[in-house]
N, C-alpha and C positions, 0 to 999 in steps of 0.2 A: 656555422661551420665554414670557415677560411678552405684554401685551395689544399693547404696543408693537411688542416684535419681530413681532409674528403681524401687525400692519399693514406693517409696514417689507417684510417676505420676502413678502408679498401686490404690494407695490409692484414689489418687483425683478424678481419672473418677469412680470410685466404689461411693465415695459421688455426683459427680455429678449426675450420673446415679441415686442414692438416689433420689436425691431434685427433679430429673425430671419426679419421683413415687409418688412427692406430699409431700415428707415429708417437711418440713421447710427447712432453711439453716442453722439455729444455731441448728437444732440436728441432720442432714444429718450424720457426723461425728459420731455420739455415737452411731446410728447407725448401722456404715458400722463396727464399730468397733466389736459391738454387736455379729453383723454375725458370724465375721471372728473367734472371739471367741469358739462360739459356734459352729463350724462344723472344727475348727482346725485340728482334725486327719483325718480329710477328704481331709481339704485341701493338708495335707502332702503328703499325697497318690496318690493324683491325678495327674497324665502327665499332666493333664492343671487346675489349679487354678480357672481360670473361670470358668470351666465346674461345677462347685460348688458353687462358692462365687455369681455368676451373678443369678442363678435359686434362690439359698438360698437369697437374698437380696430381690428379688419380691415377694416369697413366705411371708417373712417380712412385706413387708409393703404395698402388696396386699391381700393376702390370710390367709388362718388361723385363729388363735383369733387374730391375730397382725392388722387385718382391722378394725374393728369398734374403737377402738381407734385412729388408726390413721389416718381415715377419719376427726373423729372428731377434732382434732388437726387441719386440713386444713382447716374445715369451721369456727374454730376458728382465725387463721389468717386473717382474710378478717373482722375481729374484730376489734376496735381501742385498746383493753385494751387486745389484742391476748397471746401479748407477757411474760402480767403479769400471766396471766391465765394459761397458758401450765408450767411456771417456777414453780407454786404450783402444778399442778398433776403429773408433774411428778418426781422434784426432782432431786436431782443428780443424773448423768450416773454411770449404773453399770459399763463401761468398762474404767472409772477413776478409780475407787477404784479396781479392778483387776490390773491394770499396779502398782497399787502401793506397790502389794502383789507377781507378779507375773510379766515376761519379754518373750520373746520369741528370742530362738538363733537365732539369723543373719547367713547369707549366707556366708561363711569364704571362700568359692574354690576362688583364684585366691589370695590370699594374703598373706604376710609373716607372720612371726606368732608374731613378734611386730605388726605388722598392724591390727590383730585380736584378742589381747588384748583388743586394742582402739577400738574397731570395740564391743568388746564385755560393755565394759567399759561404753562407750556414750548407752549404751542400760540399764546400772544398772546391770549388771554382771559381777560378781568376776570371774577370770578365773586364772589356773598355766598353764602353758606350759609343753609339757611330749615329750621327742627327743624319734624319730625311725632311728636310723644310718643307712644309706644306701647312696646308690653314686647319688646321687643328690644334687644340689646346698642346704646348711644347712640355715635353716629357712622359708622352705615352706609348706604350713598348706596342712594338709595331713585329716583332718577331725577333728570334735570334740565328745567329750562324756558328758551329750549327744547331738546328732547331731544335724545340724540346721533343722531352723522348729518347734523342741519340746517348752512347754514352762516349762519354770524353775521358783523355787521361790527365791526370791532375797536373799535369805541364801544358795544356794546354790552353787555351784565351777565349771564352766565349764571347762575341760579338753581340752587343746588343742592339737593336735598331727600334731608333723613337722618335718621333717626332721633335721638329724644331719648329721656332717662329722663322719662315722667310720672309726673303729679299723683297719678293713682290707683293700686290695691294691683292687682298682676299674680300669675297663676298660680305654683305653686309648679316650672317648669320651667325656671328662669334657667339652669344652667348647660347645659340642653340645647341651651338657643337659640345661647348664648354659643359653644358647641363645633361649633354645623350653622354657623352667620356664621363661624365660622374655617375648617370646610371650605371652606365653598365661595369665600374668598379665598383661599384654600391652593393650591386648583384654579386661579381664573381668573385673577388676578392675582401669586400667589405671596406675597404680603405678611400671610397666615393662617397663624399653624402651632398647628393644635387634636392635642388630646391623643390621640396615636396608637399603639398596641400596638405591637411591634417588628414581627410582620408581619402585616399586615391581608388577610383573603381580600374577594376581590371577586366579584360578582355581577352579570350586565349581562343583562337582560331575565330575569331571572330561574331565567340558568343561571350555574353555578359561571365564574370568569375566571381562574382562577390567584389570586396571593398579588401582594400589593406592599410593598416595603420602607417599614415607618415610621419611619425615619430619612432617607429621602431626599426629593427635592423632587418636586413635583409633575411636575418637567417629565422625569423621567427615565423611560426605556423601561418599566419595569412598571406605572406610574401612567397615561403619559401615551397609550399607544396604547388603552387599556381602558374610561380612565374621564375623563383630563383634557380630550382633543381633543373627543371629542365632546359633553361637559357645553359647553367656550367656545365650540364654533359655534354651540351654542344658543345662548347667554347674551349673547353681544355684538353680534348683530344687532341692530339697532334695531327695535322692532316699534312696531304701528300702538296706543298706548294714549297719553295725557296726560303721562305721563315718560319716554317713548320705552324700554325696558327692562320686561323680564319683571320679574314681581310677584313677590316673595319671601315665602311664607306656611311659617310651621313648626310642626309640631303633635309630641306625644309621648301614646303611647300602643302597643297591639298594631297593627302593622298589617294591613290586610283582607288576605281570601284572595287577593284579585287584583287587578293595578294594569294599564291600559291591557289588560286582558283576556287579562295571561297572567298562571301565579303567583306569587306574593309570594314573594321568597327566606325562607328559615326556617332560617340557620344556627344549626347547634350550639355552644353551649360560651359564648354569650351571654345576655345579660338579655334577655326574653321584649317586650318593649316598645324602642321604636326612635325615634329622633329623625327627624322626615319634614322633608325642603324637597322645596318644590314648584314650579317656577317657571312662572308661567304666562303664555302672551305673548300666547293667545285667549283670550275668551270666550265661555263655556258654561252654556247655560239648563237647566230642567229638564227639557224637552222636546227637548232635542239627543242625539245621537246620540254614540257613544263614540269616534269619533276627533276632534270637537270637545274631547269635557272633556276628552282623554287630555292630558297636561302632561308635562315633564318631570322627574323623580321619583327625589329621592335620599335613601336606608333609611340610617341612621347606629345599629350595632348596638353597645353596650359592654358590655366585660368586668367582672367583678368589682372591675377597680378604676376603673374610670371612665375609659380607653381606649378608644377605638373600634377596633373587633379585626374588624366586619366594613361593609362599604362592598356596599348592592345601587343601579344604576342602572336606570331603565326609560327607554327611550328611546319618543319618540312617532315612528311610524315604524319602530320597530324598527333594528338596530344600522348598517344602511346610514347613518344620520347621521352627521357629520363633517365637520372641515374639505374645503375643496375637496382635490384628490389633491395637488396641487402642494405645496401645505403642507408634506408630508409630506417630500419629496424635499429641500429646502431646509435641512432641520436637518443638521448637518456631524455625522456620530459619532452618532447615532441609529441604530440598527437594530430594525428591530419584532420582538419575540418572536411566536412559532409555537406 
């Protein structure tokens, strides 16, 4: 499941959820859309999406003025002539004619910055590209202006900001960088495929997870219930910073005894020193306290030949992080291993 489908299957149980409040099936949709519209800067804001869209969607089309109409509407369906009847009171959808005036930035972390043109493009917005030179593989989208999330009118130019190759001499770490920027579009976007062992062990808060096939994709049962889902609920939330997206920092070196105050995984049969991303979406002073600087936190361990052979994640929160549950239920032929 790409970024897209994980908004699309977000959409469709929000209509479901609709229809199963009574509203019809041909205006479930206008809707849900209605909502999302209308409490947008809420949504933004929120660590969890639903903690908003789900309460607001019932308050819709249970509560408020928004019931006595749309009672009405239900006992008109069970009408032979329902369908003609609801098509004159109510008219076209106000949230057709906003999309037509109006777009919402898309989710860009995990993509290159051709990729979030297209990404911007298939949405009805015009974007330029803006280079930040620094020692990271060149063409990784580093945020937009303005950020995902906001919505923009369709005359307007979103900025994208991505990394370029600079002027000056960088650390001798390039292909480690080059290998963490493939993970983690491997993960969130799917369009990464960094150099992977045949079967990689994984590590999630610092205890063993099972193995994952490195020939498969991210989005398949051993990857996806361990390490994928919950790395992209982090990552594609819009957060409160200047390019709306977690900050991508990557360091190599040993890693410390302890990450978010449990242990550092220390698998066998790897090179002693590990490729770190870190994404971070608060900030943290030096006088803050540990569940402030605790970040999201992923260990890229290689084998003797330059394969990553072990994958540790630390979650902030611990492994209760995750898509919302519905997410889950929505993929056709997934079944979560045990």
């Amino acid at each position: 499941m790409d970024l897209q489908d994980y908004r699309d299957a977000r959409h469709r149980r929000l209509v479901e959820m609709a229809t199963e409040l009574g509203v019809p099936a041909d205006r479930a949709a206008a809707v849900v859309d209605r909502v999302i519209e209308d409490h947008r800067r809420r949504i933004v804001r929120s660590a969890d999406p639903d903690q908003v869209v789900v309460p607001a969607l019932r308050e819709e089309v249970l509560g408020g003025r928004s019931r006595v109409p749309l009672i009405t509407v239900v006992v008109l369906t069970a009408v032979v002539a329902a369908a003609f009847v609801v098509t004159i009171l109510t008219g076209p959808s106000g949230p057709e004619k906003v999309e037509r005036r109006a777009a919402t930035v898309p989710a860009l972390v995990g993509l290159t910055s051709a990729e979030a043109v297209s990404a911007l493009g298939r949405a009805g917005i015009a974007s330029r590209v803006d280079a930040a030179p620094q020692c990271d593989p060149a063409g990784q989208v580093l945020g937009s202006v303005p950020p995902s999330g906001d919505t923009v009118r369709l005359d307007e130019v979103v900025v994208v900001i991505a990394t370029a190759t600079p002027s000056w001499s960088c650390p001798a770490d390039a292909a480690g960088r080059v290998q963490a920027w493939a993970f983690l579009r491997f993960l969130v976007s799917g369009s990464g495929r960094p150099h992977l062992a045949p079967e990689v062990r994984l590590y999630v808060d610092g205890e063993a997870a099972g193995t994952a096939d490195g020939t498969h994709s991210a989005t398949s049962p051993d990857w996806r219930w361990r390490v994928r889902d919950p790395v992209v609920a982090y990552a594609v939330r819009p957060v409160a910073n200047d390019l709306g997206q977690p900050v991508v920092s990557i360091t190599s070196g040993p890693p410390p005894p302890t990450t978010c105050g449990l242990p550092t995984s220390s698998p066998s049969g790897v090179a002693e020193t590990a490729t770190r991303v870190v994404l971070t979406v608060s900030g943290a002073g030096s006088g803050d306290g540990p569940e402030l600087g605790c970040q999201l936190t992923i260990d890229l361990f290689e084998d003797d030949d330059g394969a990553i052979a072990a994958v540790s994640v630390t979650l902030p929160g611990g492994i209760g992080l995750g898509p919302p549950p519905w997410v889950r239920t929505r993929d056709d032929g997934d079944v979560r291993d045990d």
